[in-house]
N, C-alpha and C positions, 0 to 999 in steps of 0.2 A: 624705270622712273621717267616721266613727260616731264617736260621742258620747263612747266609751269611748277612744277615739284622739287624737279633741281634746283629751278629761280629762289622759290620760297627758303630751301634748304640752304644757298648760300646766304642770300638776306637772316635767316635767323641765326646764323653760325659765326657771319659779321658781326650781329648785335650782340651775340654771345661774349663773342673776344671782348667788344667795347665795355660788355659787363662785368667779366671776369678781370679786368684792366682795374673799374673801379673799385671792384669787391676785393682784388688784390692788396690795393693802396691802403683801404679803410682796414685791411687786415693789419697787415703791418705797422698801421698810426699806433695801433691798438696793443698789439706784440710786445711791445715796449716791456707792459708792464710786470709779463711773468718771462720773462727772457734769460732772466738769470736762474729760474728754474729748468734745468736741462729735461729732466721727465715730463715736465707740464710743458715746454715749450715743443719738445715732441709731439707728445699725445695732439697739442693744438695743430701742430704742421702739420702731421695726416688728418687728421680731422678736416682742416678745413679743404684740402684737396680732394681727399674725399668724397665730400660735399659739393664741391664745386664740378666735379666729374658726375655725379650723377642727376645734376641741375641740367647740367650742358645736354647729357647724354638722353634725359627724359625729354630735353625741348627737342630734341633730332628725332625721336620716338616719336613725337606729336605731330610733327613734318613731314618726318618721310618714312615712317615706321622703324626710325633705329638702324638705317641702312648706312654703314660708315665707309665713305669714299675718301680717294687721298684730297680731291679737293674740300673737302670737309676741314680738317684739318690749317689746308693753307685758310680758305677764310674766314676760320677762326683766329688765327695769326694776323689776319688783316685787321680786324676789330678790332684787337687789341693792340696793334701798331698806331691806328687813327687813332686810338686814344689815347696812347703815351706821347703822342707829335699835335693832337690838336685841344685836349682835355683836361691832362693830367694835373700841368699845373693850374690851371683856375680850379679844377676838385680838389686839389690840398688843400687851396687858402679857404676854399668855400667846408669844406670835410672842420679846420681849422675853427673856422667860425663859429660852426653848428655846433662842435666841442665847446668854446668860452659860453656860448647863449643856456647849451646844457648846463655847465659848471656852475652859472649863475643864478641858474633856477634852482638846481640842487640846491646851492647854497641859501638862497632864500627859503627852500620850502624848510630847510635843515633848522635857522632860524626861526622861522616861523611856528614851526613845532618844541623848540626849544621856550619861545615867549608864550605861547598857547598853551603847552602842555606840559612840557618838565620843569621848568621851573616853581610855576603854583604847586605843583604834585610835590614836590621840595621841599614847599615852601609848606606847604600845610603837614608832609610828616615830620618836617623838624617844629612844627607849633604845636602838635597833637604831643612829641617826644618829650619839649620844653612843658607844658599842660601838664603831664602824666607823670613828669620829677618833680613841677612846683605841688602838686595836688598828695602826692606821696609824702614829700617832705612836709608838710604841712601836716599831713594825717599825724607821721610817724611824731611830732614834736607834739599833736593833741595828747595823740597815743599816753605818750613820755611822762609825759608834765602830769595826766590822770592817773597813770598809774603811781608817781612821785605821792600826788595827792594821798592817794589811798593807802599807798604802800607805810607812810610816816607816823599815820593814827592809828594805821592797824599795829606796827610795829612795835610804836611808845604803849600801846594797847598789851599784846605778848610781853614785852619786856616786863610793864606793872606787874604781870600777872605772875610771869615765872620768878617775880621776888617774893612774892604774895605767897608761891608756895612752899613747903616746907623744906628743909635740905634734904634729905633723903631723897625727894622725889625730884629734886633740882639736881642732884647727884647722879638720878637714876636716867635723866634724858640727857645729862652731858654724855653718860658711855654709851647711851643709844646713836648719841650725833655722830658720837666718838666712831662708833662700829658698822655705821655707814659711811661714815668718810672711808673707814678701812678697808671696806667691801669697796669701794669704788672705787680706790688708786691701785686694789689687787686687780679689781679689771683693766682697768686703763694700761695696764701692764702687760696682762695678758694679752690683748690685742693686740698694742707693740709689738710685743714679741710674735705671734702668727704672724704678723704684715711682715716683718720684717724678714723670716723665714720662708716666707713665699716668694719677696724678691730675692 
């Protein structure tokens, strides 16, 4: 390795550290939230080590073809001490910031989609729901009332008629009603009974 190669390879292994310091930090702000899950907060800790190893290790690849020296190492170590002594704190409160600015956008756009879109959408299937009971109940009372209509003249109509007929024949549709009704409460029975022998 020239001189120039080594040079390049500490300077990127410096900047490394400084960025593995901040990618650190912004890990951990973030941690927080599945922390109490011990499998997820696994899987996340190698994961992001992981990750962060073969960022580091791809940028020494680009440098100096992947060639890993002990000083490698140390100033990697170096980066990320400059940044924990000269950095760290102003990237919290600044990491800090960037979080309430996002929270507030979130929360506006959350808003904004709530006044824009869900509530009209609400708001017109409880009107169309309201519409579709007053429009039914409405029907069903037309319904009602015409059939009361019709059902009262035809009925006084029947009635005149089965006095009008003789008794015999007046005699002879009572045991006909009579032997439907009978037929029908033997089935209504029947039924009963299956359902009930099926549970």
């Amino acid at each position: 390795m020239t001189l120039s190669v080594q040079f390049l390879t500490m300077l990127s292994m410096v900047l490394g550290g400084f960025y593995l310091g901040i990618i650190n930090d912004t890990y951990r702000r973030f941690s927080i939230h599945w922390k109490q899950n011990k499998i997820l907060s696994y899987f996340m800790e190698i994961s992001f080590w992981l990750t962060q190893t073969m960022l580091l290790y791809y940028l020494l690849f680009r440098v100096n073809s992947g060639e890993l020296r002990f000083y490698v190492f140390i100033a990697c170590l170096l980066g990320f001490s400059v940044y924990q002594v000269t950095t760290a704190g102003a990237y919290k409160q600044l990491l800090e910031h960037i979080i309430r600015i996002g929270l507030k956008i979130y929360q506006f756009i959350e808003k904004l989609v709530q006044v824009l879109f869900i509530t009209p959408i609400k708001f017109i299937v409880h009107l169309l729901i309201v519409s579709l009971l007053f429009i039914g109940n409405v029907l069903f009372t037309i319904i009602r009332y015409t059939f009361k209509l019709i059902y009262i003249p035809l009925s006084w109509v029947f009635q005149t008629l089965f006095r009008l007929l003789p008794k015999n024949i007046q005699n002879n549709l009572h045991k006909i009603a009579g032997f439907y009704s009978t037929i029908e409460n033997i089935f209504k029975k029947w039924m009963k009974n299956i359902l009930f022998k099926r549970r």
